[in-house]
C-alpha positions in Angstrom: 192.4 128.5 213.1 193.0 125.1 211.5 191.2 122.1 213.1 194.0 119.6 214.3 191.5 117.3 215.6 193.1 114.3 213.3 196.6 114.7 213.9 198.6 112.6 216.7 201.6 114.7 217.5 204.9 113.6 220.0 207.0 116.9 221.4 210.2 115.4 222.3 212.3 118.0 224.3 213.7 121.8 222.5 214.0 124.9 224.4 210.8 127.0 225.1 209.3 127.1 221.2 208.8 124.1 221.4 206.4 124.5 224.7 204.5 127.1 222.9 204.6 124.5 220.0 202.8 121.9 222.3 200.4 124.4 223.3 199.5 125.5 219.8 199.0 122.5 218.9 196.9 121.5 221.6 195.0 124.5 221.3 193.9 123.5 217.6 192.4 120.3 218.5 195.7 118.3 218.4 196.6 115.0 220.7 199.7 115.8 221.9 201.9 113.9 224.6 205.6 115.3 225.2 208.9 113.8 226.8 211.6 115.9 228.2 210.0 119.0 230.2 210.1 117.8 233.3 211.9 120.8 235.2 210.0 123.1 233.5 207.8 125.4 235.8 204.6 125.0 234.3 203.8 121.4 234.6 202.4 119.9 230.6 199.9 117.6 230.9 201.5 114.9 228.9 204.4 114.2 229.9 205.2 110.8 228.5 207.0 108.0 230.8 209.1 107.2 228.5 209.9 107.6 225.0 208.2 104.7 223.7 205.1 106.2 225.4 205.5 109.6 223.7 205.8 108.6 220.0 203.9 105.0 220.2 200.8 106.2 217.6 201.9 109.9 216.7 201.7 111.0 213.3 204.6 113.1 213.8 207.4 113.8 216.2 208.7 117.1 217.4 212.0 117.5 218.2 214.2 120.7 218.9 216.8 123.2 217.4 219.6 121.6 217.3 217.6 118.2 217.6 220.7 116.4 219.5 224.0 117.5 219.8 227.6 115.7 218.4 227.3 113.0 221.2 224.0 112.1 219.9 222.3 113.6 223.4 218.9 115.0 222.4 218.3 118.6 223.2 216.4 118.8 226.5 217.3 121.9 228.2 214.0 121.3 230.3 214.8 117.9 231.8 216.7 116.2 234.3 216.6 112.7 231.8 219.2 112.5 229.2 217.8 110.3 226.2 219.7 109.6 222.8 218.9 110.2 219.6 219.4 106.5 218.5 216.7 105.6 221.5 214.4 107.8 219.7 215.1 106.7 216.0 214.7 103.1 217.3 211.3 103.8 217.9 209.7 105.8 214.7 208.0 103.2 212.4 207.3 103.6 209.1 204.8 106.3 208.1 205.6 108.8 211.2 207.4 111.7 210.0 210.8 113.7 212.6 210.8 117.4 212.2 213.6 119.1 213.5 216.2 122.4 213.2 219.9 122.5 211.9 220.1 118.4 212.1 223.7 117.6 212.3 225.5 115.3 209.8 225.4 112.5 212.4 221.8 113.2 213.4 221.0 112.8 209.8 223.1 109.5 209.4 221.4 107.9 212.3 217.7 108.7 210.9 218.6 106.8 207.7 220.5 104.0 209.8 216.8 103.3 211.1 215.0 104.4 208.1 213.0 107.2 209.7 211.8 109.7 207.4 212.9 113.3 209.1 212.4 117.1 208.0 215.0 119.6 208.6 212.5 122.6 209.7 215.4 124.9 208.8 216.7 123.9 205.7 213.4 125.3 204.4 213.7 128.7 202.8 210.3 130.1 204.4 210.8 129.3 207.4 214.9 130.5 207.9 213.4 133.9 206.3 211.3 133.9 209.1 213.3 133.0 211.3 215.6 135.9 210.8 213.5 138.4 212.1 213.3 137.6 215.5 217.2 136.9 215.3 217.4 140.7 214.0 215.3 141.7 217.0 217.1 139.8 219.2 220.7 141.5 217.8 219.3 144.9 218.3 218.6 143.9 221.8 222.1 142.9 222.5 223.4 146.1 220.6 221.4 148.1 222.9 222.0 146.7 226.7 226.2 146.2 225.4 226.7 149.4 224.5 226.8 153.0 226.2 225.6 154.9 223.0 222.7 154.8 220.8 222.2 152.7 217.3 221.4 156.1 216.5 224.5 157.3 214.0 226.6 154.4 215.2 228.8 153.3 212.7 227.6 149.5 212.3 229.2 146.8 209.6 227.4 143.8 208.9 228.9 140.9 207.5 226.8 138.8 205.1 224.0 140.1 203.4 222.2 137.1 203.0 218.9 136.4 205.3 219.9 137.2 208.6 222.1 140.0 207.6 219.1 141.7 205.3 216.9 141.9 208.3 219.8 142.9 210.7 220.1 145.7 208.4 216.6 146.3 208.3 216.1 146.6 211.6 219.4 149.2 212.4 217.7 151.2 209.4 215.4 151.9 211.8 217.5 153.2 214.2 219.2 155.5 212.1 222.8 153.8 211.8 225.7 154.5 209.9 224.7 151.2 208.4 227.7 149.4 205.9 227.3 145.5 204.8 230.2 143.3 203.5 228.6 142.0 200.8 229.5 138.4 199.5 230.1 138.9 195.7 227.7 141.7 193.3 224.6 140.2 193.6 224.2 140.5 197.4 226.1 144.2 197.1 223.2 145.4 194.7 220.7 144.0 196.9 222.0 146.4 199.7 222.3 149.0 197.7 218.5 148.4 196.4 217.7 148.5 200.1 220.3 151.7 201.0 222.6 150.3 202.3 226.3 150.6 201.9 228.0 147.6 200.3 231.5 147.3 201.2 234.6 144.7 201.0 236.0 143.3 204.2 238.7 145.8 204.9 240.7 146.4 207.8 239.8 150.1 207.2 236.0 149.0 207.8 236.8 146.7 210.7 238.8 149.7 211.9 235.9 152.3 212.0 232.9 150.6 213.1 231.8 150.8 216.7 229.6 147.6 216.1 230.0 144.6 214.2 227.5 141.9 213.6 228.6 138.6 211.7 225.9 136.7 210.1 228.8 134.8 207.5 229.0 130.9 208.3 233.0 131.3 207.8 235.7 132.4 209.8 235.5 136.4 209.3 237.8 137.2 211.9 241.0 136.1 212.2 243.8 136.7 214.1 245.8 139.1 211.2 242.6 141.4 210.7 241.6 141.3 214.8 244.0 143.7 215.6 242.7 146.7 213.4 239.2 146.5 215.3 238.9 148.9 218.3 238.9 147.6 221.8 235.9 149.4 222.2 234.1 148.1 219.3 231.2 145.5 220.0 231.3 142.3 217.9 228.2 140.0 217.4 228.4 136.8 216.3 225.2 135.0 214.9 227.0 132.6 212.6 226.6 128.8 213.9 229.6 127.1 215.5 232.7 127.1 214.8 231.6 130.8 214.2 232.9 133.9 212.1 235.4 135.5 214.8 238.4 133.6 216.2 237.9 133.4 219.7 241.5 133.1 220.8 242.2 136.2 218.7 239.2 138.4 219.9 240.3 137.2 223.7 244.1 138.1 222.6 243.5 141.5 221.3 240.6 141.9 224.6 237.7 142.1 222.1 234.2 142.4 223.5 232.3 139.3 221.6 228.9 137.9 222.0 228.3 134.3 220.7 224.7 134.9 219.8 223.4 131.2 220.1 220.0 130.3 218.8 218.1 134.0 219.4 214.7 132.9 217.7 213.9 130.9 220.5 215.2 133.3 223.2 214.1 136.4 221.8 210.6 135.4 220.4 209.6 131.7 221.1 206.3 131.8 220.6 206.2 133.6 217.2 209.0 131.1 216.2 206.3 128.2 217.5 203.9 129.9 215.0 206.0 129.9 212.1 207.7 126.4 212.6 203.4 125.1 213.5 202.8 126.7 209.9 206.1 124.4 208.4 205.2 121.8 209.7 201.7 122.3 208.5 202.7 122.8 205.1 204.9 119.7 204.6 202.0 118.0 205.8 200.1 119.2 203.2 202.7 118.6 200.1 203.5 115.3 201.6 199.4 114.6 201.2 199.1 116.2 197.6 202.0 114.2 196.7 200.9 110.7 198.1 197.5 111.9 196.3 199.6 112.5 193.1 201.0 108.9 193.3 198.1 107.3 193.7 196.5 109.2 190.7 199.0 108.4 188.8 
């Protein structure tokens, strides 16, 4: 386990990953205060006054997935307090370092406004790798308690065989599905076939005979002309972010049964997604060291 004893770290808000995040790091040695958990049932010991409090002195700031939303409200499930992300970017000084997941456009604009250097945990290819496994895990678990049958020889059609829909297939393997992927282009349909599984084209005859289908395709997937050839008694999962793969309106119209996923990592396993984004975090640490070392080499 990797001595933290020299790093000064601020938790600011995030669903429950990032209270196993706080406790990681405070079990390696870390100082850590935190801001934004005051409903939660387990009291932290830290819990800053303010923000000021929280990040005044901490190497790096910790904030959730999404960090803050389109109004610019940070993402603190686990408090009564509503702070801003543009009272929190105030306050960074030069040298501290943001991390965050799937920062918006207007998150992003407002951490150059002030100048504060910021990581997107997410945009890193390790760590979405990783993070589709517990997202897999958690799809199974939604196949499972919204159906009556078994994954077992149910006819399932995934939608995107990139990350998340390589591990959803993965896992349904397992169960022994009539697997099939809609592949985007030949390179993604070769890698299912490397992996057995069925690459197909987004028919209406494949919408038609699936009893499950899973979107993982950050595009609209679903629409309201190929809607109607899916079976009222079909399941359809959503994991793509907002505005989502299936037209709501259409889904509702033709009385569809869809789940909007949300964020599963940190509902299905948060504190294995606190490892992996402790380890990301960790690591651009590191680069950001070798590279300052680089620089002053140089």
């Amino acid at each position: 386990m990797e001595d933290l004893s020299a790093l000064t770290a601020a938790v600011i808000g995030g669903d429950k990953r990032n209270i196993y995040l706080y406790k990681l790091l405070a079990e390696r040695g870390a100082a850590v205060r935190c801001r934004g958990f005051d409903l939660y049932e387990a009291e932290l010991i830290n819990e800053a006054r303010n923000l000021y409090e929280a990040v005044s002195g901490a190497d790096i700031i910790i904030g959730g997935t999404p960090a803050a939303d389109a109004g610019g409200a940070l993402n603190m499930p686990f408090s009564s307090r509503t702070e801003t992300a543009d009272s929190l970017f105030r306050l960074i000084k030069p040298g501290q370092l943001f991390f965050g997941g799937f920062l918006r456009e207007e998150t992003i604009r407002l951490a150059e406004k002030y100048g504060v250097k910021y990581r997107d945990l997410l945009r890193r290819e390790d760590l979405a790798i990783l993070n589709a496994i517990p997202t897999a895990e958690g799809v199974a678990r939604l196949c499972i308690e919204n159906t009556d049958a078994t994954l077992h020889e149910a006819k399932i059609l995934v939608i995107g065989y990139g990350r998340c829909g390589k591990a959803i297939c993965g896992i349904m393997r397992g169960f022994g599905a009539d697997l099939r992927a809609a592949a985007r282009g030949a390179e993604e349909a070769a890698a299912a076939r490397l992996c057995g599984v069925r690459p197909v084209s987004l028919e209406n005859e494949e919408l038609a005979r699936a009893d499950i289908i899973i979107n993982t395709a950050p595009a609209r997937v679903i629409t309201r002309r190929n809607a109607k050839h899916i079976r009222r008694s079909a399941l359809i999962v959503d994991v793509s972010s907002a505005p989502h793969g299936v037209d709501y309106g259409a889904a509702k119209a033709r009385g569809l049964n869809v789940i909007f996923t949300g964020s599963l990592p940190g509902s299905t396993a948060p504190k294995t997604t606190a490892l992996y984004n402790l380890e990301g975090i960790l690591r651009v640490i590191r680069e950001q060291g070798q590279e300052q070392g680089g620089a002053e080499g140089d």
